[in-house]
N, C-alpha and C positions, 0 to 999 in steps of 0.2 A: 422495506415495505413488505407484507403480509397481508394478505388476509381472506374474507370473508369473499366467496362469489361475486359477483352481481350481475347481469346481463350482457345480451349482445351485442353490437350496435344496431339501433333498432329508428327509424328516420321517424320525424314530427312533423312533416312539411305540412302545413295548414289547408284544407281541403276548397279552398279558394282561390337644362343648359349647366353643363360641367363650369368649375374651378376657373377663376380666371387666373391664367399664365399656363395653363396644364393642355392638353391634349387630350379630346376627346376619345371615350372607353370606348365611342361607339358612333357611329355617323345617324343626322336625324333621319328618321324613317327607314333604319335598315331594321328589319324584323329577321332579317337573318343572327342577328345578333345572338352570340353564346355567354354565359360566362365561364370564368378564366377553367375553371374546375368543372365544367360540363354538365354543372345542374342548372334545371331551373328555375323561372326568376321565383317562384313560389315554392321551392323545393328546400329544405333543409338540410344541412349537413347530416351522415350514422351519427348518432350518439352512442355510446360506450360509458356505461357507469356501474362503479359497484362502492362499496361501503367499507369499513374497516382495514382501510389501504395504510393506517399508521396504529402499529400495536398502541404505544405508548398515551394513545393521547384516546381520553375518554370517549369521542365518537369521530371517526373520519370518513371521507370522502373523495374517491378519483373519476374526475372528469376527464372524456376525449371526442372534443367535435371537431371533425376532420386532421387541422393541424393544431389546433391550439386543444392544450393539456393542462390540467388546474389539480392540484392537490389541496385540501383542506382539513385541518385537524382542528378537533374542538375540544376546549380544556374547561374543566368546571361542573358544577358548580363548584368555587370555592370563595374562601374569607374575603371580602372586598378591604383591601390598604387603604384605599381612598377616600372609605365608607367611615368616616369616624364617629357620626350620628346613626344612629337608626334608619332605616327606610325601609319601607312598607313595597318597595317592589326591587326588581333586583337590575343589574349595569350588564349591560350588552357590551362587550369590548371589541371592535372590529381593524381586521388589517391585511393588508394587502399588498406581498411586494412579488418582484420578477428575481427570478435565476439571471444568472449573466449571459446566459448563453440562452432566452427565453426570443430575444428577437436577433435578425437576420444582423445587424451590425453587431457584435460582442460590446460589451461594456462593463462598469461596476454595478452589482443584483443591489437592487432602491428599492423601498417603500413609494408605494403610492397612495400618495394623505388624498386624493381626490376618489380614487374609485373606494380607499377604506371607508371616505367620508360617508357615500350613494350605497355601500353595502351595508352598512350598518341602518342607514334611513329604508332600505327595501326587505329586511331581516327584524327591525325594532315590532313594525305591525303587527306582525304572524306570531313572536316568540311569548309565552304568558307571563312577561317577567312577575308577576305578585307571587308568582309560586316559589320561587326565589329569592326571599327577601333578603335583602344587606351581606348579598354575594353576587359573584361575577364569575360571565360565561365571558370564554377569551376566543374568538377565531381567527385563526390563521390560517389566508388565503393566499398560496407561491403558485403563479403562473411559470410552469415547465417549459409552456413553447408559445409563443403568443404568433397565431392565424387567422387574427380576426374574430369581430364579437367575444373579446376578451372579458369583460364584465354581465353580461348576462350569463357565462357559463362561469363567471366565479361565484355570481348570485346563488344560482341554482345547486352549482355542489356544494356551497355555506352551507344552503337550506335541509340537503340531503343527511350533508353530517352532523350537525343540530338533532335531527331525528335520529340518528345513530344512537348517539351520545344521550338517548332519551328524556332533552328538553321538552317540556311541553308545549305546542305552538299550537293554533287555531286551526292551521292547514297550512302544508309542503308549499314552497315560493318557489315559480317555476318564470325563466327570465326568456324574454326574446328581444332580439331589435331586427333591424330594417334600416337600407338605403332607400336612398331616392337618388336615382341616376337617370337624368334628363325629365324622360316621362313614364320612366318604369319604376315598379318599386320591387326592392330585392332582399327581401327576407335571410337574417343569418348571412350575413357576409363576411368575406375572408376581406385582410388587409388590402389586398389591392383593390377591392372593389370599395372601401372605407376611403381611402386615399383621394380618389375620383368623385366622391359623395357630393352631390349637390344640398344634401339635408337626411338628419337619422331620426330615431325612432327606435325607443327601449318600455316595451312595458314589463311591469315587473308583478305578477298576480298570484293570487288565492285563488283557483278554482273551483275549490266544493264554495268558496264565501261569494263569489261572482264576487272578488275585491280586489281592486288596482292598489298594488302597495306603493308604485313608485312608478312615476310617467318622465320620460326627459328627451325633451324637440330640440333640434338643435335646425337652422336654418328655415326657408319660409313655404310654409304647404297652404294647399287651397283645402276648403273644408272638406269638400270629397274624398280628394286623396288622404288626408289625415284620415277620414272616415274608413275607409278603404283598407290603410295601413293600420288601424286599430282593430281591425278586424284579424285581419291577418296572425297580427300578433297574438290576439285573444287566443284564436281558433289553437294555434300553434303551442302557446303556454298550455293549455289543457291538456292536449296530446304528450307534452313532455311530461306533464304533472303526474298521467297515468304511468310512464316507462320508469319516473321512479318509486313510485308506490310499488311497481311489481319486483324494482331492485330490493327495496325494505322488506316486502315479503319473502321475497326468495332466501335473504340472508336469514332472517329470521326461521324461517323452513329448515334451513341448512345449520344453525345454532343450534334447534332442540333435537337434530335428528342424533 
């Protein structure tokens, strides 16, 4: 790996009953309560990203929020094999697997057909496939170390190297989630505080388009709190939206100089 600058680690924090058989993260009514990494509940992990982190491949991408680490290369456009007819707009090809040594047990490095599946559906909106016709952009998403909120930082660096690789999109896909643990809600969460989850929360948005590419709930919230927690998110995505527009500028600075 090589390459292109990109930024410091620069934070987004948004300016706003446990698991059965498990043991509680936290006792009710203790507002003494920390999490495990010492930020807080509204506080986001440093981000760390810059651009052109793989020579070979037409636009890339490295992500680092906190402990989990995402690499992304993007290839294309090129001939679609698939494509035996004509089409008037062009194939998004999305995928996403782990190194072996990405989580705490060692294992055999998989593909994951579920987060490929939700990266390709939060990346389709934003991308101009008509510019493209009857070829294919290919991405490749390898999670390095996985810390938590794995897929909205594989979201987000897709989207970064996409714009490397100078596809045309409507606007940069900036991803956040959120727990809910007990009655709190916890923005960007590392694995342990996932594990303990009473219910998540991923939005996945355009923010010069005020556009939700991709929304996914998982357990049961009251409308306020969803209310709450969509805020959160919003505020959040927009803030990261800008840290990488200034990575793409900076590369770009640093290209013509």
């Amino acid at each position: 790996m090589a390459g292109r600058p990109g930024t410091n680690q620069t934070s987004y924090s948004p300016s706003l009953k446990t698991q059965k058989g498990r043991p509680p993260i936290f006792k009710d009514g203790d507002t003494d309560w920390v999490r495990p990494d010492g930020r807080g509940f509204h506080q986001c992990r440093p981000a760390f990203i810059r651009t052109g982190a793989v020579n070979a491949a037409s636009g890339s991408a490295y992500a680092e929020f906190g402990n989990t680490k995402v690499i992304v290369s993007v290839f294309g456009p090129r001939e679609s094999k698939k494509a035996m007819m004509y089409s008037d707009i062009g194939r998004l090809n999305c995928n996403v697997s782990y190194t072996t040594f990405a989580t705490p047990v060692r294992s055999q490095g998989s593909d994951h057909k579920e987060f490929s599946s939700m990266l390709h559906k939060a990346l389709e909106g934003a991308v101009i496939l008509e510019t493209f016709p009857k070829t294919t952009v290919d991405v490749f998403a390898l999670v390095l170390e996985s810390g938590g909120s794995d897929l909205p930082v594989v979201i987000s660096c897709a989207s970064l190297a996409l714009a490397d690789a100078g596809i045309l999109m409507y606007d940069l896909v900036a991803s956040v989630s959120l727990s809910c643990l007990g009655k709190n809600l916890v923005i960007d969460p590392i694995l342990e505080e996932e594990s303990y989850q009473d219910g998540s929360l991923m939005v996945t948005f355009m923010p010069s388009r005020y556009e939700v590419t991709q929304l996914t709930v998982t357990g049961e919230w009251s409308t306020p709190k969803i209310n709450e927690g969509m805020q959160l998110c919003l505020d959040a995505c927009s803030k990261l939206a800008k840290i990488m527009r200034s990575c793409l500028k900076e590369a770009t600075t640093t290209s013509q100089e």
